[in-house]
C-alpha positions in Angstrom: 4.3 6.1 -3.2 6.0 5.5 -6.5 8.4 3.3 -4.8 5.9 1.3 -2.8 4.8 0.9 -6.5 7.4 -1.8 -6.7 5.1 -3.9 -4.4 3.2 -5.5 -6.9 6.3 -7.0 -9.1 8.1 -7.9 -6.0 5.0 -10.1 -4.9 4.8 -11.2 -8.2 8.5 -12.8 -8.1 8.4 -14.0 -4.4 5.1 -15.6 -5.1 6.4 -17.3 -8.3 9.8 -18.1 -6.0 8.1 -20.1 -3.0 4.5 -20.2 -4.1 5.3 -21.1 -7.8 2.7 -18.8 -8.7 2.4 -17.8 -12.4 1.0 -14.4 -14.2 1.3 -15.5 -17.8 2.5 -13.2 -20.3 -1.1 -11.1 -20.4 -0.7 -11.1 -16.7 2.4 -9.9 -16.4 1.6 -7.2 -19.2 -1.6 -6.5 -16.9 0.2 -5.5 -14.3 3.1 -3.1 -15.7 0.3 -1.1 -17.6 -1.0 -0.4 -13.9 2.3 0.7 -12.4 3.1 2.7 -15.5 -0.3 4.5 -14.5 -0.1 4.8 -11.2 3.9 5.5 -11.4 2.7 8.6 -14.0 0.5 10.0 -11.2 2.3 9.7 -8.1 5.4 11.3 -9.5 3.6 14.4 -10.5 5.4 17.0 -8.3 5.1 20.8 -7.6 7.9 23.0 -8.7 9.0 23.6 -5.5 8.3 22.2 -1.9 4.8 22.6 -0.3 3.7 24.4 2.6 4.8 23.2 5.2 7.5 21.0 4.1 10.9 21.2 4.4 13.8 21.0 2.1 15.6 17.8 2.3 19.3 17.0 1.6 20.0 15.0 -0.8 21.2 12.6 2.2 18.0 12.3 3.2 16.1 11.9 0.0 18.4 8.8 -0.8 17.5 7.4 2.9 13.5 8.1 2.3 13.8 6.1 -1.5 15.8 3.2 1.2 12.8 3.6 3.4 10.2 3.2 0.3 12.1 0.4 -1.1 12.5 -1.6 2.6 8.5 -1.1 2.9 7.3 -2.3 -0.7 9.4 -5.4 0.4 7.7 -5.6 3.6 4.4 -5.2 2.2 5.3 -8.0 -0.6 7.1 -10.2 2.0 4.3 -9.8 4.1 1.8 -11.2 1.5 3.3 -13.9 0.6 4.1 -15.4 4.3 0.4 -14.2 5.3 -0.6 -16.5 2.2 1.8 -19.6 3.2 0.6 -19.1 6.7 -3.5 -18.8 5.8 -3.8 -21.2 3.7 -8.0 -22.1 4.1 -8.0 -20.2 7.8 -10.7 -17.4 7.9 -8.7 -14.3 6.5 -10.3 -12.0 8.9 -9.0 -14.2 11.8 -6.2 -14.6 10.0 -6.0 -10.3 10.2 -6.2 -10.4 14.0 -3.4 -12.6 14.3 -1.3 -9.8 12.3 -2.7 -7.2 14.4 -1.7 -9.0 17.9 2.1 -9.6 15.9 1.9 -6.0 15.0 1.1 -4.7 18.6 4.1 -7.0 20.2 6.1 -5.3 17.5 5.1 -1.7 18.5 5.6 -2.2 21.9 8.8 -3.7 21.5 9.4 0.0 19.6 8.3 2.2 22.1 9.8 0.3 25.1 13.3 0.7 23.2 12.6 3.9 21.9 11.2 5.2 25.1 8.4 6.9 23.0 5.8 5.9 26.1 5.3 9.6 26.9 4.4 10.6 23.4 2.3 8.0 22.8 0.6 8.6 26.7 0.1 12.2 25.2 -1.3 11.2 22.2 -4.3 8.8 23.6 -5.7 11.8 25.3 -6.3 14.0 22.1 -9.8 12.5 21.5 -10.2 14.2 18.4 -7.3 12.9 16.6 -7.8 9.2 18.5 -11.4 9.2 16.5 -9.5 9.9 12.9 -7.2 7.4 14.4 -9.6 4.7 15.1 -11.8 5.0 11.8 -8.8 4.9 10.1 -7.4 1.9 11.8 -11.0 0.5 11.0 -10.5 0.8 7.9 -7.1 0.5 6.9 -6.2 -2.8 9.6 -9.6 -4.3 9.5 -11.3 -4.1 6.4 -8.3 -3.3 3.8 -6.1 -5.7 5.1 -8.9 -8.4 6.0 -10.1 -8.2 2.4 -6.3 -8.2 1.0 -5.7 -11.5 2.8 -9.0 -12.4 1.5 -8.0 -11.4 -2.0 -4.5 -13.4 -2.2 -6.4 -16.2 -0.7 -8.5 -16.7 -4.0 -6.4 -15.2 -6.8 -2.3 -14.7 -7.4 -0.6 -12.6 -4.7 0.7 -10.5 -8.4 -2.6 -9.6 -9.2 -4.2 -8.8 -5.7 -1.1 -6.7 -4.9 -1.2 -4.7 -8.3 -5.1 -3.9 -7.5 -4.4 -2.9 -4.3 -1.3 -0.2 -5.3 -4.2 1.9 -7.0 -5.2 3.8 -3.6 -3.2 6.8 -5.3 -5.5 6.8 -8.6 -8.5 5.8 -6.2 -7.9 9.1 -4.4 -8.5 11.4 -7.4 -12.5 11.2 -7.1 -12.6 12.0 -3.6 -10.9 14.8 -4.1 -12.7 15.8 -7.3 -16.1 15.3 -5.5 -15.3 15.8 -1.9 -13.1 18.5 -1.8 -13.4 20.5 -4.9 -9.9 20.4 -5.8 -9.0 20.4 -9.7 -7.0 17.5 -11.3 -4.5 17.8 -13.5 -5.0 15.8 -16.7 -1.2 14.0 -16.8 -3.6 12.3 -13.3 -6.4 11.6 -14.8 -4.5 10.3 -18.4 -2.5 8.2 -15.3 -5.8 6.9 -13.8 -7.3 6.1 -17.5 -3.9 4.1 -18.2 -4.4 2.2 -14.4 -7.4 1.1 -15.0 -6.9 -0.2 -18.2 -4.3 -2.6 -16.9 -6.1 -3.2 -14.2 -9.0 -4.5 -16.8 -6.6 -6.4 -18.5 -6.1 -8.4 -14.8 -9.6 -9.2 -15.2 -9.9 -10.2 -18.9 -6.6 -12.0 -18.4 
């Protein structure tokens, strides 16, 4: 998550590169006071690893932060052509047109991957295929509908920096829903977030 935190500034650069979008000094200052936020929260760690979790080598913690870095270009990348692309179209047609280019993509994937069997095996856990299609509601269809709908009427830097707070977002639920205590370098983080954030706004 801390990596994918680069999203926002990578936007902001490929949008100002072939969009010739501009942030503007308070802009720009906007958007660093958000990562630094959201940075200070999602690099809180446990001393040691969690249940569960295995010890990585150091090989593959330097392939994970590779990983990180190849998706917050992806997801930046990915803005920026959906915005060239959309231009006026309807951004939640403009979303299934991503999903269908997704699905060739996956396919593509499995076929290679031969990863049919495990995804066979998978479709007949119902349980998990309900999480799996409420998330998929919400993540494919609403977030990214709205996202596309979001860089369609403001900077691609600005909607992407918004959308990295899902980490600071996160801290209520789990406050409220369930019960688990906060620490306060998090909430000092989400304070900090949402100041820059407001500065986006005021901008």
């Amino acid at each position: 998550m801390l990596m994918m935190a680069l999203g926002p500034p990578i936007s902001a650069v490929l949008s100002w590169v072939f969009l010739g979008e501009r942030l503007g000094f308070f802009g720009i200052a906007g958007m660093l006071v958000t990562m630094a936020g959201v940075a200070w929260v999602v690099s809180e760690r446990s001393s040691g690893p969690e249940k569960g979790e295995k010890v990585r080598s150091s090989r593959d913690y330097g392939r994970g932060l590779l990983l990180a870095l190849g998706g917050a270009f992806g997801q930046a990348g990915g803005l920026v052509l959906s915005k060239m692309g959309m231009k006026n179209y309807d951004p939640f047609a403009s979303t299934q047109i991503r999903i269908l280019a997704g699905i060739f993509g996956f396919v593509v994937i499995l076929t290679l991957s031969r990863w049919w069997g495990e995804f066979a095996k998978g479709a007949r856990d119902k349980k998990a295929l309900g999480y799996a299609a409420a998330g998929a509601l919400a993540g494919p269809f609403v977030g990214v509908s709205l996202s596309l709908l979001a860089i369609q009427r403001t900077q691609i830097g600005v909607a992407a920096t918004i959308m990295s707070m899902t980490p600071v977002l996160i801290i209520p639920v789990v406050i409220l829903v369930k019960k688990e205590r906060v620490s306060l370098r998090a909430a000092v983080g989400a304070v900090v977030a949402v100041f820059g954030v407001s500065m986006l706004w005021l901008r």
